[in-house]
N, C-alpha and C positions, 0 to 999 in steps of 0.2 A: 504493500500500500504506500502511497507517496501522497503527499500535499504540494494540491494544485494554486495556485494563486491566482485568482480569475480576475481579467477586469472588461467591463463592459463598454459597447460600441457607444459614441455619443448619443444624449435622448432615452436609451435604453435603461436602467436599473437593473444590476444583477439578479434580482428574483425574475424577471424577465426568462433569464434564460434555467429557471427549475426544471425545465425537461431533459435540456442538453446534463444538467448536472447528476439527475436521476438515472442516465446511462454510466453516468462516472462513478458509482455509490461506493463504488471499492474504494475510491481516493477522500481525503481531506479533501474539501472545499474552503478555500478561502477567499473572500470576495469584499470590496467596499461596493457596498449597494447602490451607492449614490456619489458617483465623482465630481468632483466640482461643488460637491452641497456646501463647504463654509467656505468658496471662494465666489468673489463679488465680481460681475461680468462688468466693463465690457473685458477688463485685464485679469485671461483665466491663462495661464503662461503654462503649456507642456509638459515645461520643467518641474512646475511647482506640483503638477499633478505627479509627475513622475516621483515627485518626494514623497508625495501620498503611498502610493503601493510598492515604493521601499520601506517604509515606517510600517506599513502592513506587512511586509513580508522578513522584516526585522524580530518579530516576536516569535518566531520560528530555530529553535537549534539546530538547527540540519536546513538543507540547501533544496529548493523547492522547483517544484515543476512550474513555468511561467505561462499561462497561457490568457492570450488576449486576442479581440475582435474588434476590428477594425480601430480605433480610437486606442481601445485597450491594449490591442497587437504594440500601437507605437508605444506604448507606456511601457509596453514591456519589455521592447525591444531599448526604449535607453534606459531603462532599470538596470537592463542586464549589461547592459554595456557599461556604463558608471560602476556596479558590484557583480562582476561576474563571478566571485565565490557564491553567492548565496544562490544561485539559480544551476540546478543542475541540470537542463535545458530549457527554450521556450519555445514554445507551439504560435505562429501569430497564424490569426484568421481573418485574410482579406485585409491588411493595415493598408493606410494609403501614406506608401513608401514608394516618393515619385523619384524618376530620374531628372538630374540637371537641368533639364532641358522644359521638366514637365515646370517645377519648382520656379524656372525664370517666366515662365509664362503666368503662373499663378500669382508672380509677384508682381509682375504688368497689371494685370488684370485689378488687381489692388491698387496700383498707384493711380489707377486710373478713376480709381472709385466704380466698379462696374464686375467686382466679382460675384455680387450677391443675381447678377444675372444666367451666370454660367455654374456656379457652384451649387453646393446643397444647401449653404445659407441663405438663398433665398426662397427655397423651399422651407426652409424650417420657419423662415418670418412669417409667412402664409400657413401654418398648423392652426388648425382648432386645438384652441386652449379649454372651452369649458363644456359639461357636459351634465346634463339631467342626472342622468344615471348611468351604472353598469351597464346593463341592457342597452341605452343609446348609443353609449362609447363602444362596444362593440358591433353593434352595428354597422356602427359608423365605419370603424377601425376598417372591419371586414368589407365593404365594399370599395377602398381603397387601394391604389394598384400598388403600394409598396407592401400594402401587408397582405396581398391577395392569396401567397402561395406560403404564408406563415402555417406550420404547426397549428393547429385549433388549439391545443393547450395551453402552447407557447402567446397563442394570442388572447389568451383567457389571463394567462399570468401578469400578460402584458396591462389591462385592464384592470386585473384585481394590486398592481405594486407600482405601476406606471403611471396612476393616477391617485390625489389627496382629495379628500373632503375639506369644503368650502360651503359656507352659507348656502352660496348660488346652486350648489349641488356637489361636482368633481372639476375637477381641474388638473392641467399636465403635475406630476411631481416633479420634472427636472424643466424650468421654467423657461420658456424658449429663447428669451432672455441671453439666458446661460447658455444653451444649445447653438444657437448662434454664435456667439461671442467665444465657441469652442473652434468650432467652424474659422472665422473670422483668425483664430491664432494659429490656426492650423501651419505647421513647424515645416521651415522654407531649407532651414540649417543643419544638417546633419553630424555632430561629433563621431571624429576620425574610430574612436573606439566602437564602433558599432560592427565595425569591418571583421573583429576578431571574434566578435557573435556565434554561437552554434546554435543551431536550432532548427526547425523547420515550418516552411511557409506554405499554405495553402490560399490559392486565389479563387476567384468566382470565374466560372467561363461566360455566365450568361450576365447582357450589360455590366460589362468588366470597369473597376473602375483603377484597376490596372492595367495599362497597357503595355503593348509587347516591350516597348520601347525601354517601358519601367522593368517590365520582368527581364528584361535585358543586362539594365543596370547594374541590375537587384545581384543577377547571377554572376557578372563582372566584379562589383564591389565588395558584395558580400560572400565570397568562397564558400564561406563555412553554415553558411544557409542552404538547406534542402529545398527546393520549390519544385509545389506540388498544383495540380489544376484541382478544383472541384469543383463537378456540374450541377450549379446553381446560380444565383444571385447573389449580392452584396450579403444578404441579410440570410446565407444559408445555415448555419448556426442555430436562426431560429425555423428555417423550414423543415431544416433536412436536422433535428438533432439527434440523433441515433445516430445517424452516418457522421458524422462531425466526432461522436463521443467514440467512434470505432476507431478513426482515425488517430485523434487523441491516443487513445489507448492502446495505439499498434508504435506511437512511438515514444510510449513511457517504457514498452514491455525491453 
């Protein structure tokens, strides 16, 4: 048995993903549920998260499996690079680890005031924030094309920890606010120590938000990174998590 270190994709809350964990039941779970919760947007800095799930995985005597999605992936991939004693590998899933080229575009894109057009932060500005009820919120959730091919559970969990009570009814728990403003910092700069990483990387095949170009990179700079394709979406983790928890577990074993 090993202890996993999880961290979860922006927006999402690690109870979120209770299904992909429940394939994991042999391992330690370890998880902040909520990243970014006592950091104030619009300045939510990478780094500082990145101290968050070292300080997590600080209370640990023995050196831990790292595993992260998307948001999470990066977290843990410069966790592990900063302390690579305490991580005895990391698994990222789907992180958005761009190459050069992508990274000087994204930062155009910014100077220009005009990323919230082409990014996923201006998707997240446009979320419905509040909600009647359970019942409505997934509803709603479900007839939505990003949560369309979600796990039913996964999307149950999503509903039942992804959202707080409020007067008005429910509302997002990770404030879009903050969601944004994760977005918005998203890490242009890469530390040299990331290159001597071990670990392995699964990307999405279907609307990649890796491209070849990145996985190019990826396999250029980072040697000691395994990449692997898996036939899903961005969000397969929460679609496919069985298949997610296999994989996991094929390279703890």
């Amino acid at each position: 048995m090993s202890i996993i270190q999880f961290s979860h994709a922006n927006g999402f809350p690690a109870k979120t993903y209770s299904v992909l964990f429940e394939h994991l039941k042999d391992h330690t779970i370890s998880a902040i549920d909520n990243l970014a919760e006592n950091r104030v947007p619009p300045a939510i800095n990478w780094h500082d998260l990145t101290e968050d799930v070292l300080e997590s995985v600080g209370k640990f005597k023995e050196p831990v499996i790292g595993v992260g999605h998307s948001l999470g992936g990066m977290l843990t991939l410069l966790a592990a690079a900063k302390k690579p004693d305490i991580f005895q590998t990391i698994i990222l899933l789907d992180p958005p680890l761009f190459s050069l080229n992508k990274r000087r575009l994204i930062s155009l894109l910014r100077a220009l005031h005009v990323e919230d057009l082409f990014g996923p932060s201006g998707k997240s500005k446009k979320r419905r924030v509040n909600f009647a009820s359970k019942k409505d919120a997934y509803t709603y959730f479900k007839a939505k094309k990003m949560f369309i091919n979600f796990h039913t559970q996964a999307l149950q969990d999503y509903v039942e920890h992804g959202l707080t009570a409020v007067k008005q009814g429910l509302e997002l728990k990770i404030p879009v606010e903050k969601e944004v403003a994760i977005f918005h910092n998203l890490l242009l700069s890469y530390p040299r120590s990331i290159n001597k990483v071990r670990g392995t990387l699964f990307y999405a095949v279907n609307n990649p938000i890796l491209w070849s170009s990145d996985l190019h990179w990826i396999k250029r700079k980072l040697p000691e990174i395994q990449v692997n394709p898996f036939p899903g979406t961005h969000f397969f983790p929460l679609e496919n998590p069985e298949s997610t928890a296999n994989l996991i577990n094929r390279c703890i074993e």
